[in-house]
C-alpha positions in Angstrom: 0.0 0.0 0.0 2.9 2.2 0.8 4.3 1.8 -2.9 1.0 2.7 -4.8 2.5 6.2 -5.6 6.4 5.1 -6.3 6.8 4.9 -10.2 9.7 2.9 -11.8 12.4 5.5 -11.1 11.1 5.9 -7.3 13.4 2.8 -6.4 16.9 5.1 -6.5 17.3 5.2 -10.5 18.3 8.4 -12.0 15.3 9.9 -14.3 17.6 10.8 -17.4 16.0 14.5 -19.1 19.2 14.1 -22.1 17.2 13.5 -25.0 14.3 15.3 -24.4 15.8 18.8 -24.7 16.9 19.1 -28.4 15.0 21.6 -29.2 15.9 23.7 -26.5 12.9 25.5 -25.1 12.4 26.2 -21.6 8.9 24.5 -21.5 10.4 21.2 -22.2 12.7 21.2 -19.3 9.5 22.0 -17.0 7.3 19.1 -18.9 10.2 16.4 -18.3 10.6 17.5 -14.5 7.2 17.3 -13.5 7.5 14.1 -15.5 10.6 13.3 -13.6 8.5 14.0 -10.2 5.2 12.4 -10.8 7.9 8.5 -10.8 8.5 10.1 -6.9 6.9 8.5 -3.8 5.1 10.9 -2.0 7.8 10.9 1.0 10.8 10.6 -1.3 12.4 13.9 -1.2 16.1 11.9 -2.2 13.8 11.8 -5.8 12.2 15.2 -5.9 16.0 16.3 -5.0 17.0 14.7 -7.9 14.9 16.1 -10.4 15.1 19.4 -9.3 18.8 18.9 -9.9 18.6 17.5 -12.9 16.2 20.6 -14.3 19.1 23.3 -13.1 21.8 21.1 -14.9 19.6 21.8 -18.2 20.7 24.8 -20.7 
């Protein structure tokens, strides 16, 4: 019951944004962190911590 919000990436893997920023814009960046954050358990901060640094990494 605990797990019901943890996605596939909750479980300590990186959520990888390369790939998803060839075109550059800013808006993309945003779409693939909330992505990123919706894979995160409720709780997990160690995930929300890594997408938020993940989104400051991107140009």
């Amino acid at each position: 019951m605990g797990n019901q919000h943890m996605g596939p990436n909750a479980q300590g893997t990186s959520y990888h944004v390369a790939g998803h920023q060839d075109n550059g814009r800013q808006g993309d960046a945003l779409e693939v962190y909330f992505e990123c954050i919706t894979t995160c358990s409720l709780d997990d901060g160690a995930c929300v911590t890594r997408c938020v640094e993940e989104l400051r990494e991107q140009p």
